[in-house]
C-alpha positions as a Markdown table, in Angstrom:
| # | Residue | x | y | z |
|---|---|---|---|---|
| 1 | Unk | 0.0 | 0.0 | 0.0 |
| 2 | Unk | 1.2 | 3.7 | -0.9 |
| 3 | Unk | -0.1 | 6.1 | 1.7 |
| 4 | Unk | -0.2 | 9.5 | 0.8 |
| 5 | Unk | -0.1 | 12.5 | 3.0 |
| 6 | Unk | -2.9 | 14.6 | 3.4 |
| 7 | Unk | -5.4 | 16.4 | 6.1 |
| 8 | Unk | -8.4 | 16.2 | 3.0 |
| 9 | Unk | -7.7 | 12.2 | 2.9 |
| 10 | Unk | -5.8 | 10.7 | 5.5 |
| 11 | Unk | -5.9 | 7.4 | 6.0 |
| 12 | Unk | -6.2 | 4.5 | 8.0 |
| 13 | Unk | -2.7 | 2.7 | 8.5 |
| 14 | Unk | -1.8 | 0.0 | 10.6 |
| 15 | Unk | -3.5 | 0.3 | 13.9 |
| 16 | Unk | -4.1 | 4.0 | 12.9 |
| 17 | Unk | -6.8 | 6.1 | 12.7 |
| 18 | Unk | -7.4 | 9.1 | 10.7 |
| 19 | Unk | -6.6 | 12.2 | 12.0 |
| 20 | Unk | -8.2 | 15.3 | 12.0 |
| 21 | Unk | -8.0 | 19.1 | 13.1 |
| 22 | Unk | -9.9 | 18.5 | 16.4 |
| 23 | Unk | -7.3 | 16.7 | 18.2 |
| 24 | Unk | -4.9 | 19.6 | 18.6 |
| 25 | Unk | -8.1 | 21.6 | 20.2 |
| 26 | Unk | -9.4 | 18.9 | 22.7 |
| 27 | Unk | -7.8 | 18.5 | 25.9 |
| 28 | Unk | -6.6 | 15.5 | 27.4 |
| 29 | Unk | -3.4 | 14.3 | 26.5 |
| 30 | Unk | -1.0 | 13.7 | 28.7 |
| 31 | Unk | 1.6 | 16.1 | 29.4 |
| 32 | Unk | 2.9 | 16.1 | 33.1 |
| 33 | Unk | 5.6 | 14.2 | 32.9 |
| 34 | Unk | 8.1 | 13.7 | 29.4 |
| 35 | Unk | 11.2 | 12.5 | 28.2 |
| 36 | Unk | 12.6 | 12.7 | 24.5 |
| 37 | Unk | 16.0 | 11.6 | 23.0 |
| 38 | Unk | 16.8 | 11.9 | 18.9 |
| 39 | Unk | 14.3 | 9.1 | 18.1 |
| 40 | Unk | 11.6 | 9.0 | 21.0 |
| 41 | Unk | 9.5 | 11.4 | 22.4 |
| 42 | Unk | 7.0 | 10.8 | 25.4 |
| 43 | Unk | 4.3 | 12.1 | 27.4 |
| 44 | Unk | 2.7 | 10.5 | 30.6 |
| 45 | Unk | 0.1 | 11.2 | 33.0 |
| 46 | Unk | 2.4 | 9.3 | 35.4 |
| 47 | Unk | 6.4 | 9.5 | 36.3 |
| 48 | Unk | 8.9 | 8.2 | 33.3 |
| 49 | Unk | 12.6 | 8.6 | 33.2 |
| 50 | Unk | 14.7 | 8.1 | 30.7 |
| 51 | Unk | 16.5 | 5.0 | 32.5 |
| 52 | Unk | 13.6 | 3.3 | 32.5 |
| 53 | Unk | 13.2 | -0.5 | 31.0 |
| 54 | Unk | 10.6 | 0.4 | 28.9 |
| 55 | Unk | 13.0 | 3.2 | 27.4 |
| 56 | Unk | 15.3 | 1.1 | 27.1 |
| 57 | Unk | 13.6 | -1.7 | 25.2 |
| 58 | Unk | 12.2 | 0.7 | 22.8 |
| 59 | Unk | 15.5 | 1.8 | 22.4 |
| 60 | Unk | 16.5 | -2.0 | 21.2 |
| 61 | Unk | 13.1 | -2.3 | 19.1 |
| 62 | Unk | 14.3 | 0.6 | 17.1 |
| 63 | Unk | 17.6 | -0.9 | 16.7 |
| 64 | Unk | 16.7 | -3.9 | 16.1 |
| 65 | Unk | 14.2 | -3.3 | 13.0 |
| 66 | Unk | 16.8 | -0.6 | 11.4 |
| 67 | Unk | 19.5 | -3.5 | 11.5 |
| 68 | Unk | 17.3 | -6.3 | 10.4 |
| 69 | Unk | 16.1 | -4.5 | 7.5 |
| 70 | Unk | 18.5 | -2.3 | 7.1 |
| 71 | Unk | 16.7 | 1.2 | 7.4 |
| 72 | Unk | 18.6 | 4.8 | 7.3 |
| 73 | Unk | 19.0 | 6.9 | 10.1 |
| 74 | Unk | 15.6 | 8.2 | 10.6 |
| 75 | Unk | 15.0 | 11.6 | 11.0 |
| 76 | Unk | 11.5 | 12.4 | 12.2 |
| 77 | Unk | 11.4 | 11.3 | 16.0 |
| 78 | Unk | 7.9 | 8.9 | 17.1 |
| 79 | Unk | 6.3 | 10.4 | 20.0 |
| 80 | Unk | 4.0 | 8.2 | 22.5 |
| 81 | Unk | 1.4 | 9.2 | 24.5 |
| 82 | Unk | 0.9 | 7.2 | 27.9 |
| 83 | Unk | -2.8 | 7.4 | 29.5 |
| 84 | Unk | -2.3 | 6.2 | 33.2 |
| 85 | Unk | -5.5 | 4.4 | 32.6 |
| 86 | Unk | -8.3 | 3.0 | 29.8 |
| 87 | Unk | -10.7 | 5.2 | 30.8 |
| 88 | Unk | -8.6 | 8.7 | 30.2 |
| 89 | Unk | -7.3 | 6.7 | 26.9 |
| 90 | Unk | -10.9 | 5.9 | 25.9 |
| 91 | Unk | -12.2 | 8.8 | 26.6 |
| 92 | Unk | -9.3 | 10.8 | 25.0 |
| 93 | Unk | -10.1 | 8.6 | 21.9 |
| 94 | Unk | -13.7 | 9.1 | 21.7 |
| 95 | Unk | -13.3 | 12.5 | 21.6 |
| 96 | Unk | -10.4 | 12.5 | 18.6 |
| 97 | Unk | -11.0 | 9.3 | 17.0 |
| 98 | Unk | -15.0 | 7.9 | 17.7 |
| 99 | Unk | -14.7 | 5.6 | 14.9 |
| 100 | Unk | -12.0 | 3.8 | 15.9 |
| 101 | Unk | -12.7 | 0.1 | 17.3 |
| 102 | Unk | -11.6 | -0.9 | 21.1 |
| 103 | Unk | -8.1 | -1.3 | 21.3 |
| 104 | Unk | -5.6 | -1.3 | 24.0 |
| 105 | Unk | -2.9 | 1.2 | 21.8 |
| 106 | Unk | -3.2 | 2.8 | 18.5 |
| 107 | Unk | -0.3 | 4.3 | 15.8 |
| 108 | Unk | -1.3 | 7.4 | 14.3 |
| 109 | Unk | 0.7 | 8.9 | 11.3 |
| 110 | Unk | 0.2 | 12.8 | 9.9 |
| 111 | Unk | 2.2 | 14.5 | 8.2 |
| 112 | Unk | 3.5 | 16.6 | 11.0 |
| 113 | Unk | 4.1 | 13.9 | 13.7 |
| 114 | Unk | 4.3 | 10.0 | 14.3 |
| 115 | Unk | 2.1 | 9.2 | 17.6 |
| 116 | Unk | 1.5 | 6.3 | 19.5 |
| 117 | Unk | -1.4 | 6.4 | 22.2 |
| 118 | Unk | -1.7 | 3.5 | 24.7 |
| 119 | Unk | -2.3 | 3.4 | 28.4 |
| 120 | Unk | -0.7 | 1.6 | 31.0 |
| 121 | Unk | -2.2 | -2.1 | 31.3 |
| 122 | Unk | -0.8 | -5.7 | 31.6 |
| 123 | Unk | 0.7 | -5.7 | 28.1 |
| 124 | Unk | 1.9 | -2.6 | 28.0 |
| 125 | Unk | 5.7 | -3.6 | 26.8 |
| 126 | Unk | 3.7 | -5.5 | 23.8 |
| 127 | Unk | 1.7 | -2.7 | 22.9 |
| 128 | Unk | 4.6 | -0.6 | 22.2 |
| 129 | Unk | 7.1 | -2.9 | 21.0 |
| 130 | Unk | 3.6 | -2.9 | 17.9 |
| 131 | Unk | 3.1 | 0.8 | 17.9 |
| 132 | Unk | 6.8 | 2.1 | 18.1 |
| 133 | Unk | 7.8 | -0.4 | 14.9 |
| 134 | Unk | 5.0 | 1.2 | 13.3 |
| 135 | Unk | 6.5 | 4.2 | 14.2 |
| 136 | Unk | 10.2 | 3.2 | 13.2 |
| 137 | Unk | 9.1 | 1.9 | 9.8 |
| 138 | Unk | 7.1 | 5.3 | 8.9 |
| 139 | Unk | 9.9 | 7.1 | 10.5 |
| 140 | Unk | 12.3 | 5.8 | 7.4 |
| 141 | Unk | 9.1 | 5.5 | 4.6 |
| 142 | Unk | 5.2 | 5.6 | 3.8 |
| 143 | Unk | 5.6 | 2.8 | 1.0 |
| 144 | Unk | 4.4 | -0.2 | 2.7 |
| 145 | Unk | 2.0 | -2.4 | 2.0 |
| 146 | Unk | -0.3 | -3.0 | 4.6 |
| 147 | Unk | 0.2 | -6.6 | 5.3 |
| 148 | Unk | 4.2 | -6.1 | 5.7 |
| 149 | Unk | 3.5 | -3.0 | 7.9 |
| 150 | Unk | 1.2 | -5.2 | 10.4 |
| 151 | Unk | 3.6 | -8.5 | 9.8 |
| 152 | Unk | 6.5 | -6.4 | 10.7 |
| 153 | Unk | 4.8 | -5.0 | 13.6 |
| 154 | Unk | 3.7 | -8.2 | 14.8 |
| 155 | Unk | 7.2 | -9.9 | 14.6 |
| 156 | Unk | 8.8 | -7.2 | 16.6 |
| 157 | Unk | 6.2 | -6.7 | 19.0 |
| 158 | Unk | 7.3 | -10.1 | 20.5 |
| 159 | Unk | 10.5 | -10.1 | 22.3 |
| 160 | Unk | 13.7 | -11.4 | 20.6 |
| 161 | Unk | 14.7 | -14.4 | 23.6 |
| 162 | Unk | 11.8 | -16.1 | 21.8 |
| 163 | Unk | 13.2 | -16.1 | 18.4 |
| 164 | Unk | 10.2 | -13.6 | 18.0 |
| 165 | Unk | 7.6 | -16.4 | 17.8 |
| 166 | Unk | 3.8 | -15.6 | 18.5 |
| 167 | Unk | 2.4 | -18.7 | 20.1 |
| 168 | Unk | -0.6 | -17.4 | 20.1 |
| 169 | Unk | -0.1 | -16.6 | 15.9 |
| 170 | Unk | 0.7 | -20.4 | 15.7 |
| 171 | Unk | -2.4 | -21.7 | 17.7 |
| 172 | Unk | -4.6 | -19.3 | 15.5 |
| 173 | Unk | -2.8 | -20.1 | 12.3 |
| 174 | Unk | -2.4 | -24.5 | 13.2 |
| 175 | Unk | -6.9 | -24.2 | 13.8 |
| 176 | Unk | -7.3 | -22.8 | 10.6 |
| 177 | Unk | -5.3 | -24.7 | 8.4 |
| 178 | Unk | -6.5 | -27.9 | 10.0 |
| 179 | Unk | -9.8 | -26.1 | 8.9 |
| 180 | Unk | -9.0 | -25.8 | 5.8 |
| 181 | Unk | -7.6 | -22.3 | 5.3 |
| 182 | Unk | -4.2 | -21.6 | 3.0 |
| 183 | Unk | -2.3 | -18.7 | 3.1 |
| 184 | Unk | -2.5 | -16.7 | 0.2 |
| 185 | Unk | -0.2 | -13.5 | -0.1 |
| 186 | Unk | -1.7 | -12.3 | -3.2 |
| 187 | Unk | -5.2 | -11.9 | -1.2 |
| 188 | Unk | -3.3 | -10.6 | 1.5 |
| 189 | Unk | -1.8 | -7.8 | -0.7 |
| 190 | Unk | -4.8 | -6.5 | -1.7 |
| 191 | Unk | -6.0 | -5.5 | 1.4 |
| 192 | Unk | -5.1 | -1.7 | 2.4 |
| 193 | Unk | -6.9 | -0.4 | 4.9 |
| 194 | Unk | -7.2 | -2.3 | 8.6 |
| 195 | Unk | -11.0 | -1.9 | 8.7 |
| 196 | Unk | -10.6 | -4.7 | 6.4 |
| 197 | Unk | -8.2 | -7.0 | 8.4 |
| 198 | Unk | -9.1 | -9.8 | 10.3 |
| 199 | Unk | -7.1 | -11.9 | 13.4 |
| 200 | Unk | -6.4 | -14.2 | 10.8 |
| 201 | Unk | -5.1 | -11.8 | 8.3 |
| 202 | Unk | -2.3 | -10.4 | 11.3 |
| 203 | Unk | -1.6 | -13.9 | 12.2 |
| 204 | Unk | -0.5 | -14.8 | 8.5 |
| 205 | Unk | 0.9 | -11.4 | 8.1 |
| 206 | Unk | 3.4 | -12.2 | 10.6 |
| 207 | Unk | 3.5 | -15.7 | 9.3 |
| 208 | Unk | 4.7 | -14.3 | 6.4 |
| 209 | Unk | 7.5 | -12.2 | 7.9 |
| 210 | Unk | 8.8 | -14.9 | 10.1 |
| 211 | Unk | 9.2 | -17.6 | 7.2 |
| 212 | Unk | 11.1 | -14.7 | 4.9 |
| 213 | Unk | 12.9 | -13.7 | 8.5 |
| 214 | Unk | 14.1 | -17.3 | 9.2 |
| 215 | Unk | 13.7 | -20.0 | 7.4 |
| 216 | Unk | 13.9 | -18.2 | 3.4 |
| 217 | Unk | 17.7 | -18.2 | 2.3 |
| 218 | Unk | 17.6 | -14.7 | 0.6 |
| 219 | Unk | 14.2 | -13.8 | 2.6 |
| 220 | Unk | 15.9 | -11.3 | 4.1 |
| 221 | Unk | 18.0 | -9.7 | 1.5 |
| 222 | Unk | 14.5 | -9.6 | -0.5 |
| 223 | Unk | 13.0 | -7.5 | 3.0 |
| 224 | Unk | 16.3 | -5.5 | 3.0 |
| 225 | Unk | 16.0 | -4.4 | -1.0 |
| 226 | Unk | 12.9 | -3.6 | -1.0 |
| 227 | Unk | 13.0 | -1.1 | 2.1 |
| 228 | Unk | 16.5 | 0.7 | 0.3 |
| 229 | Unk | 14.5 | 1.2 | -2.7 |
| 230 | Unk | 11.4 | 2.5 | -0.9 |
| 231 | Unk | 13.5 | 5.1 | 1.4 |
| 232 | Unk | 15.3 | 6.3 | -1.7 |
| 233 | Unk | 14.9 | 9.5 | -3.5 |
| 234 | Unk | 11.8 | 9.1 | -5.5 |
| 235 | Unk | 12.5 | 5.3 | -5.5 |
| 236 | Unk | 9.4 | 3.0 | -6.3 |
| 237 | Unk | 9.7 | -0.2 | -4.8 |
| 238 | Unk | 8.3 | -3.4 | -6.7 |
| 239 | Unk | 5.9 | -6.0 | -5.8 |
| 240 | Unk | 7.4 | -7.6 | -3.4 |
| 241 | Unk | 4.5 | -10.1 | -3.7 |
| 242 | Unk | 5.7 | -11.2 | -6.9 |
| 243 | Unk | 9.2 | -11.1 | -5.8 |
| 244 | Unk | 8.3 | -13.3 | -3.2 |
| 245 | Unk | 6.5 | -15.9 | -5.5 |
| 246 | Unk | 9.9 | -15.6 | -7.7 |
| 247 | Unk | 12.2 | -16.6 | -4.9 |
| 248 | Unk | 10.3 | -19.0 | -3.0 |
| 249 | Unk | 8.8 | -21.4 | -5.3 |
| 250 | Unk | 5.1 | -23.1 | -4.0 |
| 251 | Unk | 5.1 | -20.6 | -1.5 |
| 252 | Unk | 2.2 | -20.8 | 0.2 |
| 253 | Unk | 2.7 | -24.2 | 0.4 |
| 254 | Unk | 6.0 | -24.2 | 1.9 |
| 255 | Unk | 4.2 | -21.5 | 5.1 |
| 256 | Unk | 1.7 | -23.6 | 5.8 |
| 257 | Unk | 4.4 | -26.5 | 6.4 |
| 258 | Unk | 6.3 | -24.1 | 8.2 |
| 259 | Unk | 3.5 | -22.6 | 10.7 |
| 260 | Unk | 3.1 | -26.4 | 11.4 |
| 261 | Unk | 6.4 | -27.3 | 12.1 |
| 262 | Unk | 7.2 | -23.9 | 14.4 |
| 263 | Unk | 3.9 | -25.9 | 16.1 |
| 264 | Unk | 4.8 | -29.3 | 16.4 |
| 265 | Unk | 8.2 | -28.6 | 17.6 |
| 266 | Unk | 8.8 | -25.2 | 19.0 |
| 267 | Unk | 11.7 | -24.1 | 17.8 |
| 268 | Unk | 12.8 | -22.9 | 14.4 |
| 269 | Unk | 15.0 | -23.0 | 11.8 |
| 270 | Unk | 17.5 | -20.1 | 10.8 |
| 271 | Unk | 19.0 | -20.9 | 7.8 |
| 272 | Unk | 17.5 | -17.7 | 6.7 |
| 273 | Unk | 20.2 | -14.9 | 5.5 |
């Protein structure tokens, strides 16, 4: 998906939400407390330092996605909004964003700032690992399909001491194909706005990513090109669905065994590049 930047038509990106004037005016965000490096920017209702864990593994999250694919410095800094609770962040929300379904954190992306909005709960550390690579990848380039945004999200989001497999992803994904269900990329790809998304769809989505990541000889090199020609000057990266079909023969095929491998056995291969 190419998103393009504009207050008449912005739109929805992964766990976004379009954005319009009436945020700036409507109170509620918080602003007592706030820390901010080069790359990070962050509000709280409640006391933060710098030094903090959190800090620190966003810190890693953002080095760890510009390594793994590759990414230029970014210039444009993510800022994240803490709520000390759901019902200033849902109320906050309804305010700004009523159409946007219940969830625990949200990425926003305008042209004049990157924003993550969560409140503190019992997966807070997941939440943002998801928003802040959201915020990292639209920090370097808009040209991402959706599917790639959300299966990039999703692969970060879990930490890295577990090879950055989902379990729950692989419970989702092992029900469905013993229903019946294939992955299918090109589907996938079509989709571009996350009204249209599904569990299913973000459980393949990272699927996806995790097969290129670590089982795919050249998977990564194929992640790593298509990023350098998407944060070039006027560069127009290619389908990378295709590209994918072209270097992975039967490749749908060749998930499905893997999702029920990573399954049976736990652990996973990485003969990936």
């Amino acid at each position: 998906m190419r998103i393009v930047w504009s207050l008449a038509a912005l739109c929805l990106l992964a766990f976004a939400s379009c954005v319009t004037p009436r945020e700036a005016s409507v109170p509620g965000l918080p602003t007592e407390h706030r820390v901010a490096n080069s790359y990070l920017k962050v509000q709280s209702d409640t006391p933060i330092d710098e030094s903090d864990p959190w800090m620190l593994e966003l810190e890693d999250v953002r080095e760890s996605v510009n390594e793994t694919l590759e990414l230029p410095e970014q210039s444009r800094p993510v800022s994240v909004y803490l709520f000390r609770d759901r019902a200033r962040y849902e109320e906050f929300l309804r305010q700004t964003h009523p159409n946007l379904p219940p969830r625990r954190a949200f990425f926003v992306g305008t042209p004049t700032e990157l924003k993550v909005y969560a409140h503190w709960n019992g997966q807070i550390m997941e939440d943002l690992r998801h928003e802040y690579t959201h915020g990292v990848l639209h920090a370097a380039t808009d040209k991402i399909p959706l599917w790639l945004d959300e299966g990039l999200a999703e692969y970060f989001e879990i930490a890295p001491t577990d090879d950055r497999i989902n379990h729950e992803h692989l419970q989702g994904l092992s029900a469905a194909l013993i229903n019946g269900w294939q992955p299918n990329l090109q589907r996938l790809s079509q989709l571009d706005n996350v009204s249209q998304m599904h569990r299913l769809d973000y459980q393949e989505s990272w699927a996806w990513v995790h097969f290129l990541l670590h089982e795919t000889p050249g998977g990564r090199a194929l992640l790593v090109d298509y990023f350098r020609e998407a944060t070039s000057p006027n560069g127009q990266p290619g389908d990378i669905a295709a590209a994918i079909d072209e270097l992975v023969p039967n490749a749908a095929t060749r998930v499905s065994a893997y999702v029920a491998a990573l399954t049976s056995t736990g652990n996973v291969s990485l003969s990936g590049e």
